[in-house]
C-alpha positions in Angstrom: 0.0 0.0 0.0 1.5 3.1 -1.2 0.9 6.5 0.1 1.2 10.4 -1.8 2.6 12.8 0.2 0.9 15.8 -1.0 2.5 18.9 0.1 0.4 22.4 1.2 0.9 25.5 -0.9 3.1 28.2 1.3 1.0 31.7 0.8 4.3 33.0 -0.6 3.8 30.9 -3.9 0.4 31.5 -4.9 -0.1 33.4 -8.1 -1.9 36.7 -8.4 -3.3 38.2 -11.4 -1.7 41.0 -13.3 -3.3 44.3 -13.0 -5.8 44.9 -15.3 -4.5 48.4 -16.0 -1.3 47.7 -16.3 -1.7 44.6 -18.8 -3.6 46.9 -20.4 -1.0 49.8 -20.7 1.0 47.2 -22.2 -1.2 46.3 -24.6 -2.0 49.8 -26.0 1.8 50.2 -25.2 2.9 47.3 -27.8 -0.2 48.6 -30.6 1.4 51.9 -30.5 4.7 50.6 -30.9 3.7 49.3 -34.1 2.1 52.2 -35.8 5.5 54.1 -34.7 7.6 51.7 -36.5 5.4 52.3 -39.3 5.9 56.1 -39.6 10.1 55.4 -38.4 10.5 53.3 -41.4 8.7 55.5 -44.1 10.4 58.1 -42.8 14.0 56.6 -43.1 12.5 54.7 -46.7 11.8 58.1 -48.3 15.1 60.6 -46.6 16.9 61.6 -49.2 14.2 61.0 -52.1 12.6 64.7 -52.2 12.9 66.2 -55.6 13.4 69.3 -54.2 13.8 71.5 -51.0 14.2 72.0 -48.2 16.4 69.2 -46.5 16.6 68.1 -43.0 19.8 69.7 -43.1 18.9 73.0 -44.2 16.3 73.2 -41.7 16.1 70.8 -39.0 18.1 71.7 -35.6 18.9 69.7 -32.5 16.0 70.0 -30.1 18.3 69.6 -27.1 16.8 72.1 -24.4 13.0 70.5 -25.1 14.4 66.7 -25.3 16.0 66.9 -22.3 13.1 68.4 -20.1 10.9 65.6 -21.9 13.3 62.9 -20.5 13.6 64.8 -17.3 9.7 64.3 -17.3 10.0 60.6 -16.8 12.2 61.2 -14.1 9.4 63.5 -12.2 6.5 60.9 -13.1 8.2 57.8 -11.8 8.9 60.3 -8.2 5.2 61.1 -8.3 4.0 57.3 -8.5 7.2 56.6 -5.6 5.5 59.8 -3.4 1.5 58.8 -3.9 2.5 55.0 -2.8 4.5 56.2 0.4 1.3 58.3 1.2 3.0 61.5 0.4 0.2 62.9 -1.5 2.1 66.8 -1.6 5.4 65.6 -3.1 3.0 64.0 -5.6 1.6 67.5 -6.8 4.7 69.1 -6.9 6.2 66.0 -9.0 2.9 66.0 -11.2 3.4 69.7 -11.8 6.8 69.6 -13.0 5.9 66.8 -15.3 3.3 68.5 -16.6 5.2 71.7 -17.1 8.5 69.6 -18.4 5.9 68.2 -21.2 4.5 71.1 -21.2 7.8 73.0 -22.4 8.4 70.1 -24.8 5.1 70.7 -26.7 5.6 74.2 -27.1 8.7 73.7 -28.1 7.7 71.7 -31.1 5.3 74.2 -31.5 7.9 76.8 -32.0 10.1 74.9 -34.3 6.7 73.7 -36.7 6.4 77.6 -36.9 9.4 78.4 -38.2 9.4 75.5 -40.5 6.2 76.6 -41.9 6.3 80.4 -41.8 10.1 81.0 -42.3 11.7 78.3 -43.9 8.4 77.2 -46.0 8.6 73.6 -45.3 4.8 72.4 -45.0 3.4 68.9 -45.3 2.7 69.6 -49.1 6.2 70.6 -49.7 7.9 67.5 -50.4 8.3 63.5 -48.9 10.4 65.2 -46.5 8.1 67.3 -45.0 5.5 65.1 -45.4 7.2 62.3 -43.3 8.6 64.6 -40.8 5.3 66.1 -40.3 3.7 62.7 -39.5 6.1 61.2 -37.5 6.8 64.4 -35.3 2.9 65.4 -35.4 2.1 61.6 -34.2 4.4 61.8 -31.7 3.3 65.5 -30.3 -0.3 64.0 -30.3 0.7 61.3 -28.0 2.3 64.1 -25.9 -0.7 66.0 -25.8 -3.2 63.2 -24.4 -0.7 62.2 -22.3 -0.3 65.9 -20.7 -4.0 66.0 -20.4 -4.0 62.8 -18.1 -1.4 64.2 -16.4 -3.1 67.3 -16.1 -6.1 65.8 -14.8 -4.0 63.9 -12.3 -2.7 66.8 -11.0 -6.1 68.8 -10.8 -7.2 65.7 -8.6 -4.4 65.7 -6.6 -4.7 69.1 -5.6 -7.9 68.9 -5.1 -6.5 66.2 -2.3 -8.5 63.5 -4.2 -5.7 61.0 -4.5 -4.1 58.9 -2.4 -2.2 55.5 -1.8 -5.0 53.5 -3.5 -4.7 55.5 -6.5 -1.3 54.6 -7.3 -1.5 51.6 -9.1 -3.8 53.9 -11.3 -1.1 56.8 -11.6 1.7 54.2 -12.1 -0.7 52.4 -15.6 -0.5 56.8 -16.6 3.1 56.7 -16.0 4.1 53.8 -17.9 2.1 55.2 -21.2 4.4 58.6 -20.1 7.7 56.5 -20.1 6.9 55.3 -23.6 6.3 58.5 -25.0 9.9 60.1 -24.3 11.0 55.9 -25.3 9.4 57.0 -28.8 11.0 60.9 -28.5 14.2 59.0 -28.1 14.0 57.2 -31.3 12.7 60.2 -33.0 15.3 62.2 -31.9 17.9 59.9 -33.2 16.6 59.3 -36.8 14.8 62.5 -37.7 17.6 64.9 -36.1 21.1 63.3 -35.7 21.0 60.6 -38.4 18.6 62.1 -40.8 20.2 65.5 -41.1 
């Protein structure tokens, strides 16, 4: 007569399900990823092709001052997800608000540069396949910026409005994630429409 031992689960190996929010984020996170690609690709397919000008080189300058207080900005998002789950719910607002004003700076920037394309250097998305894929990739990414500063914006309106707190972090930490991906994009953007596109 044989006997199974059959041994308890410890509490410290049962599974938990993913957040929803999070494996959501992801998901969006991936979809957009793809599109991106897309926009990367045609632009770096048709550099080079436009029959006439202007060039990325001719017109195009190093956004550093604006890239770097987008990069900062994921800095100052993950320190408002750290402050909300430690129950700091001030140094959340004050994080919140310089991300928001960091992406806030960014846009603008963009802003300022798409006017001087347009109104100075005449460079239009009619132009030529140049301004045509820069337009789209940059105006794609700027869009992303934009819904992402209105979250944040929102975020921050709750927060001082002292309706957030520790249980709200898993739900500032899915906005921060979608944040994080945005200046992962800028990054690329950066590199193939300004430093090896020009």
């Amino acid at each position: 007569m044989s006997t199974t031992a059959v041994m308890p689960h410890s509490p410290d190996e049962s599974w938990t399900l993913p957040s929803r929010g999070i494996v959501g984020m992801v998901c969006l996170i991936v979809a957009e990823s793809a599109i991106f690609i897309i926009f990367v690709v045609a632009y770096v397919f048709y550099l080079g092709k436009s029959l006439s000008g202007p060039t990325p080189g001719e017109v195009l300058h190093l956004p550093i001052f604006t890239s770097i207080c987008l990069f900062s900005s994921s800095f100052t998002v993950h320190r408002a997800v750290t402050s909300l789950e430690h129950s700091r719910r001030s140094a959340c607002t004050v994080w919140l608000a310089l991300t928001v004003l960091l992406g806030g700076i960014f846009l603008c920037g963009t802003g300022i540069e798409w006017h001087e394309l347009i109104y100075i250097d005449g460079l239009t998305i009619k132009t030529n396949l140049f301004g045509t894929t820069f337009y789209s990739l940059v105006g794609l990414h700027a869009s992303h910026v934009l819904i992402g500063l209105i979250m944040l914006s929102l975020a921050l309106l709750f927060s001082l409005r002292g309706k957030m707190n520790s249980r709200h972090g898993e739900r500032l930490e899915v906005l921060s994630l979608y944040w994080h991906f945005v200046d992962a994009v800028w990054a690329v953007v950066f590199l193939v429409v300004y430093v090896f596109g020009r």
